[in-house]
N, C-alpha and C positions, 0 to 999 in steps of 0.2 A: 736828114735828121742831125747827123755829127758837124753839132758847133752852131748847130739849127741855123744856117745860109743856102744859098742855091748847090745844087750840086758841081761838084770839082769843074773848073774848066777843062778840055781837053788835053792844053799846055803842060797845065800844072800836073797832072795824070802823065802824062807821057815822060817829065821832070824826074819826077817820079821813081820810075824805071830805070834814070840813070843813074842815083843816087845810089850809094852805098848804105846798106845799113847802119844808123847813126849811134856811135861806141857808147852807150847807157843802158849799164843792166837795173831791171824793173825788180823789185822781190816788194811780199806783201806780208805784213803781218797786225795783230790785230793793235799793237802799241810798239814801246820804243825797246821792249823788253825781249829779244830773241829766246827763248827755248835754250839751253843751254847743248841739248843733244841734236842740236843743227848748226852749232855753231860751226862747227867743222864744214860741212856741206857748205854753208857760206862760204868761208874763207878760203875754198877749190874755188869757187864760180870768181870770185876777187883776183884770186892768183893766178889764174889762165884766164883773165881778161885785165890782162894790164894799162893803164892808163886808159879805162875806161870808166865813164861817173857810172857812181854807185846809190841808188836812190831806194832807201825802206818807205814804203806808202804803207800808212798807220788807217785805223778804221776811221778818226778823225778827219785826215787828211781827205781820204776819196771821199768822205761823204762832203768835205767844204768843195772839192774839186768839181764831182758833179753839178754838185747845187752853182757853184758859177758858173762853167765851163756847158752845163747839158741840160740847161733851166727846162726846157720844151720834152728830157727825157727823163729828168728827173722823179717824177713821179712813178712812172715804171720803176723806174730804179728802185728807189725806197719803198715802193710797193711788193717788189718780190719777197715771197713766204720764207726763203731760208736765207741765210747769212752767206753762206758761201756759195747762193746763185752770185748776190752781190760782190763776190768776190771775183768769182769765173766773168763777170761781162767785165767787171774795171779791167780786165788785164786784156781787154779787147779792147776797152778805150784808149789804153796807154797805146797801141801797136796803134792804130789810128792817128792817135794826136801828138804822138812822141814818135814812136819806133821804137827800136834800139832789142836787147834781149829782156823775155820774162824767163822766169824760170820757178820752180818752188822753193821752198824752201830746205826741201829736203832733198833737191838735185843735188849732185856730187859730180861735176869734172874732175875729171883727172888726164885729161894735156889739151892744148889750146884747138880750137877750129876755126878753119878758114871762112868766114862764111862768102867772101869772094863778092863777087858782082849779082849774086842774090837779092829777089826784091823781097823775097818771103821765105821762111826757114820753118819746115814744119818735119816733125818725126811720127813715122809708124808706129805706135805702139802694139796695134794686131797685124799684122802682115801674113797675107796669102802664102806671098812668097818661102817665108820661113812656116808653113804649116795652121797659119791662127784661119779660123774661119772666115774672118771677115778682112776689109782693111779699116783700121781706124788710128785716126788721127789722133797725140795725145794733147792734151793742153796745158801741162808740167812745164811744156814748154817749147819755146818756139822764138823767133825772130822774125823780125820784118824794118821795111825803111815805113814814113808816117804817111797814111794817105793813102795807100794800097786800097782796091773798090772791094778786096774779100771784106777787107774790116768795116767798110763803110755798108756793104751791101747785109753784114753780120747784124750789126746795129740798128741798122733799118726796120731791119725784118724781126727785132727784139721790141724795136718800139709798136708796132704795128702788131704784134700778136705776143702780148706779154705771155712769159713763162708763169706756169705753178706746177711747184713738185708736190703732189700728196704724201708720198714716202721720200725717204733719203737717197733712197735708190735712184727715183727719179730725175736727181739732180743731172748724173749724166746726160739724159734725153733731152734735158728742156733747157741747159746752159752749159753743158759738159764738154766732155771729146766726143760723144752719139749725135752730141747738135752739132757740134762743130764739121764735124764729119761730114753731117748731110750735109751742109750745107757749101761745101768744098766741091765733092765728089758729082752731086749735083749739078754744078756748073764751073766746073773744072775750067772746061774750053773758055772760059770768061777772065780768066786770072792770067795773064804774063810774069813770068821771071818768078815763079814759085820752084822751089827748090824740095822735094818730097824725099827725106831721106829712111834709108830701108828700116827693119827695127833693130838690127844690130849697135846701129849708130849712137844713137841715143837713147833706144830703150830696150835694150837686153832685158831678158825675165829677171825676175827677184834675185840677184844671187844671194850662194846659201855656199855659206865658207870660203877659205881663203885661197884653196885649190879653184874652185868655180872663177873666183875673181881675177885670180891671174889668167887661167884662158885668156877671159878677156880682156887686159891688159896687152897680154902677149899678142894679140893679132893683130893692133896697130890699127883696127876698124873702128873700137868702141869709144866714145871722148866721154861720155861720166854715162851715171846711174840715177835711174830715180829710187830711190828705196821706199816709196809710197808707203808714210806711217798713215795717211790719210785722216788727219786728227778731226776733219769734218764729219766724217761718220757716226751714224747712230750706228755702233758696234752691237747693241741686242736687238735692232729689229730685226724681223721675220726677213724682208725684202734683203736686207744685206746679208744675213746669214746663208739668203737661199742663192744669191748672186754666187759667194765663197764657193758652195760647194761646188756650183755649177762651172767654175775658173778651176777647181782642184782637182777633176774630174773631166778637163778637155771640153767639157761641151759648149755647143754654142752660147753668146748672149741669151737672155731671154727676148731681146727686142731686138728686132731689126735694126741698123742706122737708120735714122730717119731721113731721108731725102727732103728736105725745105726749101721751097720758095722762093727768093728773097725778095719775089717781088711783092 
């Protein structure tokens, strides 16, 4: 599907692999006008990725991009029911056709990482290991080199069974970190040089004061924070109210990750 040609030669796949992540961080917004209360959060991800291009993709922008770039996917695309499904798959197209790091907007580094000879750079945001019930993948953020077969096999498998969220909720499952998730963990053994880092790393829970923040600071494990204002949210419906409590409260998701296909 991506770039609508044959599938990758094997060469250019194995190329691939050798490649280092290419230094362009991705951030997405809906014009040229940042939020004033992110501004900060930006200018961490700029200052600990030095001499790396810096690229704001505008709702303008991706929608001329697909329309040249994914004419054959296009239609999905501009078909799906919320705004910010379209948001969550461009940031899969960019890792596919660019590389380089996405992040939100409202990530916050604070000191540089190495991403090293990584083909794929993904963080924990539920972790077994630290206590969460499940593992899930977040999509806040992540890195990769362009051409990796998760993002190709991702895109495929979006073209061929379009998403619709009925609630807001659902956005997770059908274009989120619950899809992305299955579709990882699913076929794991499929993916080389994916680099799965714990949730300390990149997504410590909410902190909450300045005592909290330094912990993590002080351990020399953490490299920024997502503070997930989540401004996609329908904040009064029932589905997110009932998600909150269920997060405030320890308990499980209400849905499984879903394990998908890609083929």
């Amino acid at each position: 599907m991506t770039r609508q040609v044959a599938p990758a030669r094997l060469d250019v796949l194995m190329e691939s692999f050798r490649m280092q992540i290419p230094r362009i961080v991705h951030q997405l917004w809906k014009d040229e006008n940042v939020p004033a209360r992110w501004r900060e959060a930006v200018s961490s991800v700029r200052r600990y990725h030095k001499g790396w291009e810096y690229r704001l993709w505008t709702d303008a922008l991706i929608d001329d991009y697909m329309r040249t770039n994914h004419s054959r996917f296009y239609p999905v695309f501009a078909g799906m029911n919320r705004h910010i499904m379209r948001v969550d798959v461009f940031r899969y197209v960019l890792m596919h056709d660019f590389g380089g790091l996405y992040c939100d907007l409202d990530y916050e580094f604070v000191r540089p990482y190495d991403y090293g000879d990584a083909s794929v750079v993904f963080s924990l945001e539920y972790d077994v290991a630290f206590g969460d019930p499940v593992d899930q993948v977040a999509n806040f953020l992540f890195a990769s080199v362009p051409g990796h077969p998760f993002w190709r096999d991702v895109l495929d498998n979006l073209q061929q069974h379009p998403p619709h969220a009925a609630e807001s909720a659902d956005v997770c499952l059908v274009t989120g970190p619950w899809y992305l998730s299955g579709m990882f963990f699913k076929n794991r053994s499929r993916y080389d040089g994916v680099r799965l880092t714990s949730k300390p790393v990149f997504s410590p829970r909410r902190i909450r004061g300045r005592r909290e923040r330094k912990f993590y600071l002080n351990t020399g494990v953490t490299y920024g924070f997502h503070h997930g204002w989540g401004s996609w949210r329908d904040r009064l419906s029932f589905a997110y109210l009932k998600e909150k409590v269920a997060r405030r409260f320890g308990r499980k998701p209400a849905r499984a990750i879903p394990h998908t296909d890609p083929s």
